[in-house]
ZADO-1210 file (C-alpha; in nm, 4 decimals, padded with zeros to 6 digits):
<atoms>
<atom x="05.0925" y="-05.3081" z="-09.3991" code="UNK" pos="1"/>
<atom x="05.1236" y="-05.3906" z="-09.7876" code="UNK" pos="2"/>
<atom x="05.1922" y="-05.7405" z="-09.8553" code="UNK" pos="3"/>
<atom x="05.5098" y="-05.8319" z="-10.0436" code="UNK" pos="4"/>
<atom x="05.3941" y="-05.9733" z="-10.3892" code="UNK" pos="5"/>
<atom x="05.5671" y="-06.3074" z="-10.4682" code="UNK" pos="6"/>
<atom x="05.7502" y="-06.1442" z="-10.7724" code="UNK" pos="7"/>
<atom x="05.9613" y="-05.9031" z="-10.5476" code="UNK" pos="8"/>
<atom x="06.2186" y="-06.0420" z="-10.3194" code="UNK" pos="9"/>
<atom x="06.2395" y="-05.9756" z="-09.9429" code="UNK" pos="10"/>
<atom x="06.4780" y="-05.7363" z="-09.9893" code="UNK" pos="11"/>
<atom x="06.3572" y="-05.5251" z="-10.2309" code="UNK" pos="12"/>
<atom x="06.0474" y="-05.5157" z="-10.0373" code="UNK" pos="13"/>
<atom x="06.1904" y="-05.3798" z="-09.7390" code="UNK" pos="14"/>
<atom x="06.3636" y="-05.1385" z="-09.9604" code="UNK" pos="15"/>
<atom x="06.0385" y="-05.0275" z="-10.0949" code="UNK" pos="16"/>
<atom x="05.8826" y="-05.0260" z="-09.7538" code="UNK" pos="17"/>
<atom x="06.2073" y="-04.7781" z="-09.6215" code="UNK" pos="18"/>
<atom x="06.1696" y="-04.5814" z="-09.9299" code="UNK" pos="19"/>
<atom x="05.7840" y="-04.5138" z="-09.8846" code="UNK" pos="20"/>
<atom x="05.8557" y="-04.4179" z="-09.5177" code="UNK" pos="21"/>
<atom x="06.0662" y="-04.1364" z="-09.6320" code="UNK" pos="22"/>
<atom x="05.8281" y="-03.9806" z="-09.8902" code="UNK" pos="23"/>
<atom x="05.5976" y="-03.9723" z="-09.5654" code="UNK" pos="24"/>
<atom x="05.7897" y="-03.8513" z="-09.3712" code="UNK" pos="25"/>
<atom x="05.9402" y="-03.5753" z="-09.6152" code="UNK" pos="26"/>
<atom x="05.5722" y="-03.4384" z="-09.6469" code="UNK" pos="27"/>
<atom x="05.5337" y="-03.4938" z="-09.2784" code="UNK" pos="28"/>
<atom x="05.8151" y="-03.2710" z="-09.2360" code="UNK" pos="29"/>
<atom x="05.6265" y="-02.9692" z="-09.4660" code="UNK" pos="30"/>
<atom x="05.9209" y="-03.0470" z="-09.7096" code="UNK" pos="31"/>
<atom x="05.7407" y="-03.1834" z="-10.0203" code="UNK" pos="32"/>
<atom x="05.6967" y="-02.9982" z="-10.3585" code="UNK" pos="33"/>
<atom x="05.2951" y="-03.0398" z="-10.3633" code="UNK" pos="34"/>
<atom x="05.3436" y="-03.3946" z="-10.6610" code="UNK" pos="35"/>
<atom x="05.7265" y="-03.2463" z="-10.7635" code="UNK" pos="36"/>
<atom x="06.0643" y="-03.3500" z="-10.6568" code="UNK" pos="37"/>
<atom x="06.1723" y="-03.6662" z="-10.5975" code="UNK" pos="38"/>
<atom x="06.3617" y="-03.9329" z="-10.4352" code="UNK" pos="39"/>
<atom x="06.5362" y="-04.2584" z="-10.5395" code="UNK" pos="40"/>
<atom x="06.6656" y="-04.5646" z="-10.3940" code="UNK" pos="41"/>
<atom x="06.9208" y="-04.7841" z="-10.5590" code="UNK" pos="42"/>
<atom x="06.8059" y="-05.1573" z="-10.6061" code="UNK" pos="43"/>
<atom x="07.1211" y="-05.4182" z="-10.4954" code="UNK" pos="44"/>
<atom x="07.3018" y="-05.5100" z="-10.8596" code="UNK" pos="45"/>
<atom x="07.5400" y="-05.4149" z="-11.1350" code="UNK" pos="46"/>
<atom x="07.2378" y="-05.2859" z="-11.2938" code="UNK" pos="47"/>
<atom x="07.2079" y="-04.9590" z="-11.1159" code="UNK" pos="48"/>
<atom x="06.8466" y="-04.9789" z="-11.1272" code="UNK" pos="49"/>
<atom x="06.6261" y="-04.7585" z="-10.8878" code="UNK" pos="50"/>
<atom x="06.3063" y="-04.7037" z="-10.7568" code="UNK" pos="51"/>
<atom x="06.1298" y="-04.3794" z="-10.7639" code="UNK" pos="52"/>
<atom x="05.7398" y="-04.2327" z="-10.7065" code="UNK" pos="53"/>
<atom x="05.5423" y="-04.1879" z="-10.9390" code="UNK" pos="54"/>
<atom x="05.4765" y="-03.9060" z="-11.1111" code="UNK" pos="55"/>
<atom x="05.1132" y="-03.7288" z="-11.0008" code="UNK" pos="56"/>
<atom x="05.1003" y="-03.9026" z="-10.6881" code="UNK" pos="57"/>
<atom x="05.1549" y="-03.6512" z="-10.3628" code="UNK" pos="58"/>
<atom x="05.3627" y="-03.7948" z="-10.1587" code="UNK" pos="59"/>
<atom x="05.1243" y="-03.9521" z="-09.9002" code="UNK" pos="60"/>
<atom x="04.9878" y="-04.2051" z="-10.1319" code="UNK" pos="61"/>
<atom x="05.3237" y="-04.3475" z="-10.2063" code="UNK" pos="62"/>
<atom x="05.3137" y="-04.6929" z="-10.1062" code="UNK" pos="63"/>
<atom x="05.5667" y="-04.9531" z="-10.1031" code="UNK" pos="64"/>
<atom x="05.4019" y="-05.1279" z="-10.3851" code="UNK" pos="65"/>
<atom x="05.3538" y="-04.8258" z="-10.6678" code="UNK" pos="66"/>
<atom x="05.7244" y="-04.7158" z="-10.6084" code="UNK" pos="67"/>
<atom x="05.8488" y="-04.7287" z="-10.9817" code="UNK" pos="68"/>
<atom x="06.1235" y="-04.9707" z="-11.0555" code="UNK" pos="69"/>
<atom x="06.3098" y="-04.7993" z="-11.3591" code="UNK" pos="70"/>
<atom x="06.6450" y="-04.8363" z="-11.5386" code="UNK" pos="71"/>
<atom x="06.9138" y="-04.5464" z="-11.5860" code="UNK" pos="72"/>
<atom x="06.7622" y="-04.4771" z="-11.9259" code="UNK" pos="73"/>
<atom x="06.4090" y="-04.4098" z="-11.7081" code="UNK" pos="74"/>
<atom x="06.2503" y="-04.7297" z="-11.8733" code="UNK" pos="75"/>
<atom x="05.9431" y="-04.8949" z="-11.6486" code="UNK" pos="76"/>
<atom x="06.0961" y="-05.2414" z="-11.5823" code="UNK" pos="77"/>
<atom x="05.7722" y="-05.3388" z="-11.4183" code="UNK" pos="78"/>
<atom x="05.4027" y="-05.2885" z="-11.5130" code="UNK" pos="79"/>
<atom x="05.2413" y="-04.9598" z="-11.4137" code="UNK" pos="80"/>
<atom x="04.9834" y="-04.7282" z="-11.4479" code="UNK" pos="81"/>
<atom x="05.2148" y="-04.4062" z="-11.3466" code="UNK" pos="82"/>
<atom x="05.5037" y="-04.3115" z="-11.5019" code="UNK" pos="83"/>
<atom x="05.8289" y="-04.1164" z="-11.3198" code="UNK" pos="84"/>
<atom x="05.9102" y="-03.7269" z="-11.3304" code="UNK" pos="85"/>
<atom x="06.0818" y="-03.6726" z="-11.6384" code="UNK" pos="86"/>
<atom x="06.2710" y="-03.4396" z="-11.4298" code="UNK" pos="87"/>
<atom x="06.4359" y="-03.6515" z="-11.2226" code="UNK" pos="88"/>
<atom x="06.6219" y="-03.8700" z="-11.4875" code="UNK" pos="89"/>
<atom x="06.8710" y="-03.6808" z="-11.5719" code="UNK" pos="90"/>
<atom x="07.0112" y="-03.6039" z="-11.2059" code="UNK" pos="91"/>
<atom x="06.9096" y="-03.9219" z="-11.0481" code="UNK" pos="92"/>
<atom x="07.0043" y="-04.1363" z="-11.3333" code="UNK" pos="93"/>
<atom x="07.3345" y="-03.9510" z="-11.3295" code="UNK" pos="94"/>
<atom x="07.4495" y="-03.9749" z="-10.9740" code="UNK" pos="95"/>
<atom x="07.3055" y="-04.3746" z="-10.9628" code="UNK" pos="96"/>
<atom x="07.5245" y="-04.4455" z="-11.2607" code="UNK" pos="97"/>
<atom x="07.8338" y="-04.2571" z="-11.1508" code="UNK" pos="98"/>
<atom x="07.8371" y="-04.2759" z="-10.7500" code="UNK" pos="99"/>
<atom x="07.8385" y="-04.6405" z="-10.6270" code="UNK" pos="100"/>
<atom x="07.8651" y="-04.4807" z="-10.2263" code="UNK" pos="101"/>
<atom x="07.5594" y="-04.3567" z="-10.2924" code="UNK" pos="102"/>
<atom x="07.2540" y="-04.5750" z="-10.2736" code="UNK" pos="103"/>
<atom x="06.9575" y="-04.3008" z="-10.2153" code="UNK" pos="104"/>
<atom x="06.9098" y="-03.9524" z="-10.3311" code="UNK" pos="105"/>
<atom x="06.6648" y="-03.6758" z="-10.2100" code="UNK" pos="106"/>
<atom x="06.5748" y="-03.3906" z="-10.4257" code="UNK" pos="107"/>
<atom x="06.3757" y="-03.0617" z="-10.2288" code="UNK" pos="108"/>
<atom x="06.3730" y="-02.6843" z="-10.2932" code="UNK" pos="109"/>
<atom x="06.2050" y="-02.6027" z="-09.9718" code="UNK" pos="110"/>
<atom x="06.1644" y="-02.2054" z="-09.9565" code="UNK" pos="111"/>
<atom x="06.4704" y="-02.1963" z="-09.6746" code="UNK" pos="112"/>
<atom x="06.6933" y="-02.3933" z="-09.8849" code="UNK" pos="113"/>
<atom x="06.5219" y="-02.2146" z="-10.2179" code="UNK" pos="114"/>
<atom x="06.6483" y="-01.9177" z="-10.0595" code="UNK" pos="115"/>
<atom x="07.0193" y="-01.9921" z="-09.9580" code="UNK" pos="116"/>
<atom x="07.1144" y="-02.1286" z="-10.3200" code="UNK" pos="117"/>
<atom x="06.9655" y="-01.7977" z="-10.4631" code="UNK" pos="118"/>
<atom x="07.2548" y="-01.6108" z="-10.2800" code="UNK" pos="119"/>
<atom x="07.5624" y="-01.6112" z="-10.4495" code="UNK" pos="120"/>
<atom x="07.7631" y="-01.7385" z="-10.1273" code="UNK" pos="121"/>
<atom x="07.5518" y="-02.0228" z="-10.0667" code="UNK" pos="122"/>
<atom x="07.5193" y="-02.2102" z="-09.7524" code="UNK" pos="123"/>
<atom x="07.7909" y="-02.0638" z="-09.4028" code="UNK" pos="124"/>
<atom x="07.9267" y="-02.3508" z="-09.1762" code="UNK" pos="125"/>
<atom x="07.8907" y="-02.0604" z="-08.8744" code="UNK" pos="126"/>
<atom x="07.5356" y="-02.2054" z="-08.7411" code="UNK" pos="127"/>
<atom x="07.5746" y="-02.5450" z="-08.5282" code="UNK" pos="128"/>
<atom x="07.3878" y="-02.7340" z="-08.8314" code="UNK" pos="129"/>
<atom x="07.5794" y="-02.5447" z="-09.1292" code="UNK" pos="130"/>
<atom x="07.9231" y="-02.5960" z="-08.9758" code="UNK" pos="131"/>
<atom x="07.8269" y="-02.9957" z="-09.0042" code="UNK" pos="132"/>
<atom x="07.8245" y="-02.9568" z="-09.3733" code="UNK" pos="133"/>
<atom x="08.1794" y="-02.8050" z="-09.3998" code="UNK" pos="134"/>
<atom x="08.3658" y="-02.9427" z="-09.6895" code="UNK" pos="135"/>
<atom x="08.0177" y="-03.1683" z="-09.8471" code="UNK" pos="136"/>
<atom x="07.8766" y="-02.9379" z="-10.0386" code="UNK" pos="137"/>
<atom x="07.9469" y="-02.9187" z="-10.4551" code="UNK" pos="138"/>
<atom x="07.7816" y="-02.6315" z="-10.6365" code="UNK" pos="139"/>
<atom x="07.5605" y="-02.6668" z="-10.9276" code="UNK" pos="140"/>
<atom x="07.5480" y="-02.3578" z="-11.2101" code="UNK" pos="141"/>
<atom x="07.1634" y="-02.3543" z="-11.3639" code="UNK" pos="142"/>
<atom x="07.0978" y="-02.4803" z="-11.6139" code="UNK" pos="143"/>
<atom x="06.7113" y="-02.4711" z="-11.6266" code="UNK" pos="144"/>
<atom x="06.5138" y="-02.7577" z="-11.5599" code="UNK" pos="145"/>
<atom x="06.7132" y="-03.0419" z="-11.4929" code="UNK" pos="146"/>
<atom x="06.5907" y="-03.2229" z="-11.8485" code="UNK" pos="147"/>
<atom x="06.8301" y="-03.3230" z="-12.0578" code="UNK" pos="148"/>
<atom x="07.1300" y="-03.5879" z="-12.0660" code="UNK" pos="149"/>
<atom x="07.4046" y="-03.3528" z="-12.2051" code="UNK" pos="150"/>
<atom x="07.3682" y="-03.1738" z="-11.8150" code="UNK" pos="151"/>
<atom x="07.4123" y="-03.5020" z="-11.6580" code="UNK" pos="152"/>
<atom x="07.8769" y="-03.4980" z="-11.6776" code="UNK" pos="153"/>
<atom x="07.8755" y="-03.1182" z="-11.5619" code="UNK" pos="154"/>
<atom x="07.5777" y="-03.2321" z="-11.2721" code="UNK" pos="155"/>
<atom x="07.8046" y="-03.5124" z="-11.1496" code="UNK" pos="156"/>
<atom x="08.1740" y="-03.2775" z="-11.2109" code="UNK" pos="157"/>
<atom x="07.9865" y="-03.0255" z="-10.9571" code="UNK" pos="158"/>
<atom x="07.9483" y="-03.2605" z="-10.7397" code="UNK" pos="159"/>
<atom x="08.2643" y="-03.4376" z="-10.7462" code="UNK" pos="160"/>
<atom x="08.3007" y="-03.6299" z="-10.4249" code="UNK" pos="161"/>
<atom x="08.0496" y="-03.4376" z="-10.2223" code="UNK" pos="162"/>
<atom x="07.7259" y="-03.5795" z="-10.1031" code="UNK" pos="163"/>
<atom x="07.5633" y="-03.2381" z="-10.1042" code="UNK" pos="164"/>
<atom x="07.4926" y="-03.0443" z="-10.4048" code="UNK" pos="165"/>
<atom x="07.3275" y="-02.7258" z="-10.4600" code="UNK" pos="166"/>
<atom x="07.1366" y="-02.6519" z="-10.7808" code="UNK" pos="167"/>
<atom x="07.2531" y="-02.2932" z="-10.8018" code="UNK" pos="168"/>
<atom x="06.8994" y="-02.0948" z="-10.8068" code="UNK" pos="169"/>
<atom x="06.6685" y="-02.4209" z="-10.7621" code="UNK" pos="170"/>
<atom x="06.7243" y="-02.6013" z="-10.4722" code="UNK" pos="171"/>
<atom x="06.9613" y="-02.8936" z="-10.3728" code="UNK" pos="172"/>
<atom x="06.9989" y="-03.3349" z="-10.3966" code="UNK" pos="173"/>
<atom x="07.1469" y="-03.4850" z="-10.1027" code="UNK" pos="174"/>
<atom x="07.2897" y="-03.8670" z="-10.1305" code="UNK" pos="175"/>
<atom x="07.4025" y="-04.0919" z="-09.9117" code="UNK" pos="176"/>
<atom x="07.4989" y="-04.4910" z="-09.8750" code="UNK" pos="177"/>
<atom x="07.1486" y="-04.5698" z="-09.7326" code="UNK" pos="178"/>
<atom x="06.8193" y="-04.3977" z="-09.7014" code="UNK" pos="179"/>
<atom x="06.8121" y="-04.3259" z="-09.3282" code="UNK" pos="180"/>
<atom x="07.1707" y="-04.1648" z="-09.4060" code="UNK" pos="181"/>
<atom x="07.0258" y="-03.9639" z="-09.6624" code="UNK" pos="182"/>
<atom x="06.7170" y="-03.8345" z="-09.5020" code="UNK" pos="183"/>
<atom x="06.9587" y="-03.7710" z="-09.1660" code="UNK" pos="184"/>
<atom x="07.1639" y="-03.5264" z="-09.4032" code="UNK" pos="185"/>
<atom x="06.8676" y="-03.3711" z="-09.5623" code="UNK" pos="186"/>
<atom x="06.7432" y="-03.2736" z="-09.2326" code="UNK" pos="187"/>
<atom x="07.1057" y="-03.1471" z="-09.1351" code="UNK" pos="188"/>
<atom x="07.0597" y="-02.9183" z="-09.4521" code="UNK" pos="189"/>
<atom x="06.7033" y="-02.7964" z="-09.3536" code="UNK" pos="190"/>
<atom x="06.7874" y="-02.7078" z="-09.0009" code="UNK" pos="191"/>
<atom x="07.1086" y="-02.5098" z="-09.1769" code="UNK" pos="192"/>
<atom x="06.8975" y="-02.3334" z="-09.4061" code="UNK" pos="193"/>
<atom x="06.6277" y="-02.2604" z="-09.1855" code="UNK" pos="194"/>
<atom x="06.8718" y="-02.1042" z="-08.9053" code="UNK" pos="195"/>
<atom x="07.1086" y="-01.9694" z="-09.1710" code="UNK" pos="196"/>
<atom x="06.7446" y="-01.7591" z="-09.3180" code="UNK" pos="197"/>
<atom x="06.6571" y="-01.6178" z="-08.9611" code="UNK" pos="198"/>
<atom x="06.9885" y="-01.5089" z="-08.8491" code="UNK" pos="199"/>
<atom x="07.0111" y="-01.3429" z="-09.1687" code="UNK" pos="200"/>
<atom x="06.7005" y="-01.1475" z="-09.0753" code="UNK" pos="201"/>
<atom x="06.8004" y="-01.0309" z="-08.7734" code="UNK" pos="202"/>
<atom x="07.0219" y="-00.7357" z="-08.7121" code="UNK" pos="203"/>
<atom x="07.3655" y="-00.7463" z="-08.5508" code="UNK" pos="204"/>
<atom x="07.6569" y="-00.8728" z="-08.6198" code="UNK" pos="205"/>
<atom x="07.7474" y="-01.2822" z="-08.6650" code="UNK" pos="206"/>
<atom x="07.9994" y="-01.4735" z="-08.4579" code="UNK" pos="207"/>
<atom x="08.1848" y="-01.6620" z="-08.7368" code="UNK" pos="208"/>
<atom x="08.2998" y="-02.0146" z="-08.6591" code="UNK" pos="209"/>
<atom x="08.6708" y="-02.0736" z="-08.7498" code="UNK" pos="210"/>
<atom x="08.6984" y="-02.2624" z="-09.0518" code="UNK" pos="211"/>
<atom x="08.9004" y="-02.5166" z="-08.8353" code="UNK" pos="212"/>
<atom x="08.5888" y="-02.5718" z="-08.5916" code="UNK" pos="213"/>
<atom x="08.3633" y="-02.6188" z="-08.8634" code="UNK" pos="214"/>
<atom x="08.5515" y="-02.9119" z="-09.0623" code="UNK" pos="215"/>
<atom x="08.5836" y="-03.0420" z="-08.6655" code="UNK" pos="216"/>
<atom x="08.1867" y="-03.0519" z="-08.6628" code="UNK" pos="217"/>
<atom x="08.1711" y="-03.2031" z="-09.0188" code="UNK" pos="218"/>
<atom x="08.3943" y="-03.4731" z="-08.8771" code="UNK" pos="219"/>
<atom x="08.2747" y="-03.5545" z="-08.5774" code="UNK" pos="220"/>
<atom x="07.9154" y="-03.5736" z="-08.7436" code="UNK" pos="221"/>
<atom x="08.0210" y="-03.8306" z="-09.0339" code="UNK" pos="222"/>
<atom x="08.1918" y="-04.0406" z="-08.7302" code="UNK" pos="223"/>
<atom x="07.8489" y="-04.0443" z="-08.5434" code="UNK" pos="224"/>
<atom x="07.6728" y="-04.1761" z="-08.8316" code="UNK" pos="225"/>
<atom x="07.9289" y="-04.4168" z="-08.9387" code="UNK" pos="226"/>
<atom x="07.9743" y="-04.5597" z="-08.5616" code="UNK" pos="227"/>
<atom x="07.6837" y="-04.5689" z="-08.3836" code="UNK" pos="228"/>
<atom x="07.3962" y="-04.6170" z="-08.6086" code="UNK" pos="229"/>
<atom x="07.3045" y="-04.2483" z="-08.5441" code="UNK" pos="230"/>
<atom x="07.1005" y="-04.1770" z="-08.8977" code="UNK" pos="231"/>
<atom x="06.9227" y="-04.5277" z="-08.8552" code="UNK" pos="232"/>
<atom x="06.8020" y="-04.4457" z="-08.5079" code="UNK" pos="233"/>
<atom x="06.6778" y="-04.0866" z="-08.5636" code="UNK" pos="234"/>
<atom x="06.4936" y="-04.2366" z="-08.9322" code="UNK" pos="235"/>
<atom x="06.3688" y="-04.5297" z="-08.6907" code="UNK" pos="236"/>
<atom x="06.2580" y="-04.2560" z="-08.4342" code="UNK" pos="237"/>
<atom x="06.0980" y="-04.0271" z="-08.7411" code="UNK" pos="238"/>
<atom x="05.8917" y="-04.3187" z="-08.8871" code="UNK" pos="239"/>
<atom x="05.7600" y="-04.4073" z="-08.5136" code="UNK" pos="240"/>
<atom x="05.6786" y="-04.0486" z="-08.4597" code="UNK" pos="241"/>
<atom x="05.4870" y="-04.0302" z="-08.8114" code="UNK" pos="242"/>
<atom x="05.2818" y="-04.3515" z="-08.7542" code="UNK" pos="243"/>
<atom x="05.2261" y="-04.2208" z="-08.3491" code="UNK" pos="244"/>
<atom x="05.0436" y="-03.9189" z="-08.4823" code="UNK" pos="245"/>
<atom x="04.9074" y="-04.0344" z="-08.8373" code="UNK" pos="246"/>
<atom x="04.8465" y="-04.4195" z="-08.8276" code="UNK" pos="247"/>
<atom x="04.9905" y="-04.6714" z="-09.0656" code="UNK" pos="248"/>
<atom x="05.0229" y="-04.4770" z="-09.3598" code="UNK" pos="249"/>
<atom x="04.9344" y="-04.7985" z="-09.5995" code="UNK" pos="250"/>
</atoms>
């Protein structure tokens, strides 16, 4: 394990240390972007400063140390050799400085999800996972690559109070008041996209979920995670898993 350096405080450190689990666990998962995409954790503060990879790095040598600490601007705060995606300012930077409930945000365009924001309707609530994300997802027109700050008021209108939102033709950000939160609902989204893809494929016709039974799943789900710790102890269960079959990744 990486050893906290006296200039960072315990608790940034195990921030760090969380954060780097997910980036491992995101590729462990087949979900990374070969060095693209991103994901950010909020640092504690009025600051809304947040740490994110850096850029050029895949995602298994992200380490809890050479996690970027930047401002909302996307200023270094701390010395580094890398620098961060300039593609990931503008929506990161946006939902940090807008969305205080939202402390870590994960940014994939696997080829399932890829697929379901291509189609016009976007993503059903009739599979077991989609019906969990009734009434969470905000809808993102594209823009082209997500670059500049004039995109960052209509980025965070789309997404109004959602914690889902899909970048119409690209791919989607999930957020969330903690990173095992966040990574819980990213795999929620996966597992929708991925069923939603193969059902699609097949022939016959769907059983449609009443609307009524879906925002029932969507409920019962947030209560789980808010309740019982659920997100923590499937992230604490991922991260065992990933070191079980791949070692101490640092």
């Amino acid at each position: 394990m990486s050893q906290r350096p006296d200039t960072c405080s315990a608790e940034e450190w195990a921030l760090r240390v969380q954060l780097a689990h997910c980036y491992h666990l995101v590729d462990f998962f087949g979900w990374t972007e070969t060095i693209f995409n991103h994901i950010s954790a909020r640092l504690p503060g009025p600051a809304h400063h947040y740490l994110v990879n850096p850029f050029g790095l895949n995602y298994t040598e992200v380490t809890p140390a050479n996690l970027l600490k930047v401002d909302l601007t996307g200023n270094k705060l701390d010395d580094s050799p890398f620098d961060a995606n300039p593609a990931g300012f503008a929506l990161h930077s946006a939902v940090h400085g807008a969305r205080d409930d939202i402390q870590c945000l994960i940014h994939t365009h696997t080829t399932p999800i890829s697929a379901i924001v291509q189609k016009k309707a976007g993503f059903n609530h009739h599979n077991f996972y989609g019906a969990q994300l009734h009434g969470r997802i905000g809808y993102h027109t594209f823009e082209g690559i997500t670059l500049f700050d004039d995109e960052k008021v209509r980025m965070i209108h789309s997404l109004g109070d959602k914690h889902i939102l899909v970048l119409r033709n690209h791919g989607i950000a999930v957020g969330e008041s903690s990173i095992a939160k966040a990574f819980f609902l990213l795999w929620t989204v996966q597992r929708a996209a991925e069923i939603q893809c193969q059902a699609g494929a097949l022939g016959g016709e769907d059983n449609p979920l009443p609307e009524a039974i879906s925002a029932k799943c969507a409920d019962l789900t947030a209560m789980l995670i808010r309740e019982s710790g659920f997100a923590t102890k499937f992230f604490d269960a991922m991260v065992r898993k990933l070191h079980a079959e791949r070692g101490q990744p640092w």
